[in-house]
C-alpha positions in Angstrom: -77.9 59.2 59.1 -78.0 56.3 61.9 -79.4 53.3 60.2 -80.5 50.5 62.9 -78.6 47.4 63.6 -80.9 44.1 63.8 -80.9 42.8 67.2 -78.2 40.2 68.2 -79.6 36.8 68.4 -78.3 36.5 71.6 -80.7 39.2 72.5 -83.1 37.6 70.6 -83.0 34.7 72.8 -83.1 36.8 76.1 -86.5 38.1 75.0 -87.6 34.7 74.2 -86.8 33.4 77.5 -88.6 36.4 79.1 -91.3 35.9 77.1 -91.6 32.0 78.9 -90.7 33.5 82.1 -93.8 35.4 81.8 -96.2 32.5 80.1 -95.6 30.9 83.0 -95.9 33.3 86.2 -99.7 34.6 84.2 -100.2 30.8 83.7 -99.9 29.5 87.3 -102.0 33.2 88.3 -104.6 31.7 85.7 -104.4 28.2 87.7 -105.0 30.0 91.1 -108.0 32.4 89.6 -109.3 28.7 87.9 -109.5 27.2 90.9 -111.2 30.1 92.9 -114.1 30.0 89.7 -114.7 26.2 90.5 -115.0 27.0 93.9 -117.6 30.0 93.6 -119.6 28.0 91.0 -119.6 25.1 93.7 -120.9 26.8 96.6 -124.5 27.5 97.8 -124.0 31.4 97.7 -126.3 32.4 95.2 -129.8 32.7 95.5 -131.6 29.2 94.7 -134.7 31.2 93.2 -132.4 32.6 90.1 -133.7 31.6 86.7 -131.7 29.0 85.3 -129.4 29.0 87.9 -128.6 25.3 87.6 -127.9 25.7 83.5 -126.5 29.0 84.0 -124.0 27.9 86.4 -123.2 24.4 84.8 -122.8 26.1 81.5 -119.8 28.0 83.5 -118.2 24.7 84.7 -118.0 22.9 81.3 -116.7 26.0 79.9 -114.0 25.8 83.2 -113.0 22.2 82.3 -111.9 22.8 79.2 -110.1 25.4 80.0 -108.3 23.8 82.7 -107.5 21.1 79.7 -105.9 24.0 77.6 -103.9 25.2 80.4 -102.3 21.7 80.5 -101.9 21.6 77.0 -100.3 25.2 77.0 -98.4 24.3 80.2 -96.6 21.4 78.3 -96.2 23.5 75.3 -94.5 26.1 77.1 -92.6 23.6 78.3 -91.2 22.0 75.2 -90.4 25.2 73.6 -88.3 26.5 76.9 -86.6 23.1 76.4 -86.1 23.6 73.1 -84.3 27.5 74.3 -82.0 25.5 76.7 -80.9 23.5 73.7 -79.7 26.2 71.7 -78.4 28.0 74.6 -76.3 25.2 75.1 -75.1 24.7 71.7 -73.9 28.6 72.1 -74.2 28.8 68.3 -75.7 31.1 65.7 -76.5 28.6 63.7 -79.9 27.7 64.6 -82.5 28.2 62.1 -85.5 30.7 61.9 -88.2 27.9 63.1 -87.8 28.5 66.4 -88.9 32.0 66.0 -91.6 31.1 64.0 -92.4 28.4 66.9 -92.5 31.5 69.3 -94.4 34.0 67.6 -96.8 31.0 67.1 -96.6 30.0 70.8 -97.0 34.0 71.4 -100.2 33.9 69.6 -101.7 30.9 71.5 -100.8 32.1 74.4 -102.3 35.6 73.9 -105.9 34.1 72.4 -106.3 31.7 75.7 -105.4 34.8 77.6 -107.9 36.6 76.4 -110.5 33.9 76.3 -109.4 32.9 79.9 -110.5 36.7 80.7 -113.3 36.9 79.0 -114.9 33.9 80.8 -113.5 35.3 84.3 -115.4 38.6 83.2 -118.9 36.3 82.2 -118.8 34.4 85.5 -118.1 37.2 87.8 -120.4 39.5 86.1 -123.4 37.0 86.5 -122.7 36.0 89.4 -121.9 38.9 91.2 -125.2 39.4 90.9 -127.2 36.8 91.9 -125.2 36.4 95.2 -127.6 35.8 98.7 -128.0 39.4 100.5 -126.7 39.4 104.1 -129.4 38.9 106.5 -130.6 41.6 108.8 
C-alpha cells in the first residue's frame, strides 16, 4: 500500500506564488471592470423617467468607492505577503515557520470573499441597469 508523501515546501512555496500571480492578474481585471462600472453609472444612458434612478444609481457608486478602497487595501496586502515569499525564497531555508501559511490561507480567504462581493455587485449593477438603458431611436 502507497501511503502519500506531504508536499515539499519548496512546492509549497510555488503554489503560494501562483496563488499571488493570480490575486493579482483577477485584481488588475477587477480595476479595469471598476472603472467601466463608474463610467456606465456616469453617463446619461438610461432613461431619466426611471423610478429612483438618481438613488438607485448613487447607491451603486458608494457601494463602487468602497470597493475601489478594498482593492487598494487588498492590492497592498498582496503586496506585503509576495514580499514576505521573496524573503524566504531568499533565505533558501526550511526553517520558516507555519505563519506564513496561516497568512496565506487567511489572505486566500480575503481575497476569495471580495471576489465574490466584487461579483455580486457587477451582477446588481448590470442587471438593473441593463434594463433601464434608452431604446435606440427609429
Amino acid at each position: 500500500m502507497k501511503t502519500a508523501t506531504p508536499p515539499s515546501p519548496k512546492k509549497e512555496l510555488k503554489e503560494i506564488h501562483l496563488d499571488t500571480l493570480d490575486w493579482k492578474s483577477s485584481l488588475h481585471f477587477i480595476e479595469v471592470e471598476t472603472q467601466f462600472i463608474n463610467q456606465l453609472l456616469n453617463s446619461y444612458v438610461f432613461e431619466p423617467t426611471t423610478p429612483n434612478l438618481f438613488e438607485q444609481l448613487q447607491g451603486f457608486k458608494e457601494q463602487i468607492v468602497k470597493m475601489e478602497e478594498e482593492i487598494q487595501h487588498i492590492h497592498k496586502s498582496i503586496q506585503k505577503h509576495e514580499n514576505e515569499l521573496g524573503g524566504i525564497l531568499e533565505r533558501d531555508t526550511i526553517s520558516y515557520d507555519d505563519s506564513y501559511y496561516q497568512e496565506h490561507e487567511l489572505m486566500k480567504m480575503t481575497f476569495d470573499d471580495f471576489y465574490k462581493n466584487f461579483r455580486k455587485l457587477k451582477a446588481d449593477v448590470f442587471n438593473y441597469t441593463g434594463g433601464i438603458l434608452k431604446k435606440k431611436k427609429k
